[in-house]
N, C-alpha and C positions, 0 to 999 in steps of 0.2 A: 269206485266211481269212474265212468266213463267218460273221455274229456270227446269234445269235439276239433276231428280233424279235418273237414272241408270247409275251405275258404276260400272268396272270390279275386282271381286275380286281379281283375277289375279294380276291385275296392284295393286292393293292397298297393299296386299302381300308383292310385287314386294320393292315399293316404301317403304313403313313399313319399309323393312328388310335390306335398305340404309341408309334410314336416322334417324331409332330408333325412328319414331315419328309416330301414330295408325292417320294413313292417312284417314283412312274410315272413323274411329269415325269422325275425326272435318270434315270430309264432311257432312256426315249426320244430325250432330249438327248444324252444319250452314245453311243446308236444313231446319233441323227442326226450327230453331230458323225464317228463312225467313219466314217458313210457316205461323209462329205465328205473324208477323207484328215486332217481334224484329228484326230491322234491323241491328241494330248496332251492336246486339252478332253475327248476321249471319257473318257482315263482318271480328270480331275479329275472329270467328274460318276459314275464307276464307284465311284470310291473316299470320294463321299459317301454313296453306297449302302452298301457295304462298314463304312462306320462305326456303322453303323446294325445291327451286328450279326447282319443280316439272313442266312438263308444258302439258297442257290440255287445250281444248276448254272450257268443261264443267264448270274449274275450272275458268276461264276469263270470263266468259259468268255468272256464276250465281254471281261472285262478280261485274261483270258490273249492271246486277238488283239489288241487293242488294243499292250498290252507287248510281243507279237512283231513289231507293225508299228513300232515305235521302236528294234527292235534290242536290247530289254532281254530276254533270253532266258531267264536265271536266274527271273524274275519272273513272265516270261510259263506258265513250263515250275510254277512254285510253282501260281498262278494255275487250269493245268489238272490237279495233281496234287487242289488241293484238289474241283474237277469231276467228275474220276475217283473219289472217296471217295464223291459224292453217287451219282452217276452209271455204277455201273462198269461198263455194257455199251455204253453211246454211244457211236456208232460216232465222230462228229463230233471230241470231247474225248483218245479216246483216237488217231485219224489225226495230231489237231495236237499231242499230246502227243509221241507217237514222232518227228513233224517237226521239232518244236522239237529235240530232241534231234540232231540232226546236223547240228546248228552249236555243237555244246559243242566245246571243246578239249581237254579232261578224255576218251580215251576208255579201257574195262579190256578188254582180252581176256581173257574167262574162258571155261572150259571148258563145250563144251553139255553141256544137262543130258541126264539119261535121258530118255527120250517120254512116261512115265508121268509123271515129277515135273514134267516141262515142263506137262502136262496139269494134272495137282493144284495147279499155282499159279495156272494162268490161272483154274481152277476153285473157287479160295478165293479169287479176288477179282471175281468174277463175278455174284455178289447183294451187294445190300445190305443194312444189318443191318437194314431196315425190313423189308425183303423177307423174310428167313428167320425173321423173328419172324413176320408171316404165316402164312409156310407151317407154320410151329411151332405155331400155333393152328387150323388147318385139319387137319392131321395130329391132334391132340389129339380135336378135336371127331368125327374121321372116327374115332377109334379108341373111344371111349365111344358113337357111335351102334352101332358095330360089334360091341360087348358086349352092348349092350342086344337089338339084332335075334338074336345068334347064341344068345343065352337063349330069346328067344320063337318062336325055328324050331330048338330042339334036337332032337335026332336023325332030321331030314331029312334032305335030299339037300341043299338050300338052306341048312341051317344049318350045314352042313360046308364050303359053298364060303365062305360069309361067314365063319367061323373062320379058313379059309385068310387072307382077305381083310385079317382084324385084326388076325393075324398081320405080314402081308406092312406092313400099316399101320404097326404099333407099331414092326417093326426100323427103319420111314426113319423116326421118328420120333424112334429114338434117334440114328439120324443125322446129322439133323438138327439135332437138339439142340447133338451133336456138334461142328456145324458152325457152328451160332451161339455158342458157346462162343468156338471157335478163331476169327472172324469178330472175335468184341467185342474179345479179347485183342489180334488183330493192328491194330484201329482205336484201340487203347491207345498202341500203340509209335510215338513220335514220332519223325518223320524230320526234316531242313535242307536247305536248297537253299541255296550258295550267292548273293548277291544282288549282291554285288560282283567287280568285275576278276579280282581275284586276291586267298587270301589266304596267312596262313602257319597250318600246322599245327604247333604246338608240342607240346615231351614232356610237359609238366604247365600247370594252369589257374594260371601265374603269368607276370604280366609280366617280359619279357625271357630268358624258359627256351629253349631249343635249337627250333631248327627242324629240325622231322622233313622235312616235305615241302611244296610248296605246291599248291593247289587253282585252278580257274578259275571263271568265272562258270559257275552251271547245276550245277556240279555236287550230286548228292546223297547225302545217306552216315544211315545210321540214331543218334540219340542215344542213347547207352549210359549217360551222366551227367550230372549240369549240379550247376554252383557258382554263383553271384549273377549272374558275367558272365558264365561260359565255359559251354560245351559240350563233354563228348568224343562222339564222332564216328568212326562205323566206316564206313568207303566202300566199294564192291560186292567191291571187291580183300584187300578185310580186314587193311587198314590203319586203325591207331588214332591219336586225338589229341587235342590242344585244339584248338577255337577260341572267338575272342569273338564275344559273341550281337548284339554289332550287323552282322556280317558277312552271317548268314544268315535266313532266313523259314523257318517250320515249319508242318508240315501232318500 
């Protein structure tokens, strides 16, 4: 896996001169360290980036490789989920995400979806919410220029195509909207990657309650509730549970 080595000095600058910590150095160090097959220095100098609150594709992305070069998959697969939020068209993030994934032990066979809704999912997570708030102000500003001209060419030939035009404007704009609405709601919903071995799923958030089922490393399930320690947990199979939160990482 290929990490990425260009970075903005700008941003490193930037960052440096917030958190008093040479942001560049331990990127580069951890670059260089990955390079050399030490994986494990790479990830110590990733993960003093990472403390640093800092948030970055590149910086989730090269310590997702790094974790996959150690065999910590769970980590590795957290690592590029959190990548994929920043990032969700990369081609990079999303090849080593799906890789990592076929060496989970955990697998569901579920039913394919329809074409369409297969379609509608790839396509609600295909912008970012930077991205559609953009386009949501481009749209905006293209629909107020588009009132303004189709006033000042009314009853032309020109002022009927631009009406057409504000029109055609305004519905992606409620689309749009639409779509950053559903966009924010679903970067709302926190999901778990397991981070350890194995663990157990229990019927309720108390020590020593029944075990429903148990999980492996990697695997991921959406959180439905949380108590001080626990987590409940719905997995792709729509199986429900506890677990406790030092087992798993969230993104």
């Amino acid at each position: 896996m290929r990490i990425f080595l260009l970075w903005s000095s700008f941003l490193f600058m930037m960052v440096t001169s917030v958190f008093a910590v040479d942001v560049g150095g331990l990127m580069a160090q951890g670059n260089s360290h990955y390079e050399n097959g030490e994986f494990e220095s790479a990830i110590v100098s990733y993960e003093k980036v990472l403390a640093t609150d800092m948030v970055s594709t590149a910086l989730h992305y090269n310590l997702g490789c790094a974790y996959f070069s150690e065999k910590e998959y769970g980590k590795a697969i957290l690592q590029f989920e959190k990548a994929r939020q920043l990032s969700p068209r990369d081609p990079d993030v999303m090849h080593n995400l799906e890789y990592s994934k076929l060496f989970l032990k955990d697998r569901f066979e579920l039913p394919e979806p329809m074409p369409f809704i297969a379609w509608f999912k790839t396509l609600r997570k295909s912008l970012s919410l930077a991205e559609l708030k953009f386009l949501e102000e481009i749209l905006f500003s293209l629909l107020i220029l588009g009132i303004i001209l189709s006033r000042l060419a009314r009853g032309n030939y020109l002022g009927r195509v631009i009406v057409s035009a504000t029109i055609v404007t305004g519905i992606l704009l409620l689309v749009v909207g639409g779509w950053l609405i559903d966009r924010s709601i679903s970067l709302n919903e926190k999901h778990a990657i397991l981070l350890v071995d194995e663990a157990k799923v229990t019927s309720a958030p108390i020590p020593g309650s029944s075990t429903l089922f148990v999980i492996h490393e990697g695997t991921s399930a959406k959180i439905l509730d949380a108590t001080d320690a626990w987590y409940e947990l719905r997995l792709e199979d729509g199986k429900t549970g506890w677990i406790i939160h030092e087992a798993v990482g969230l993104y």
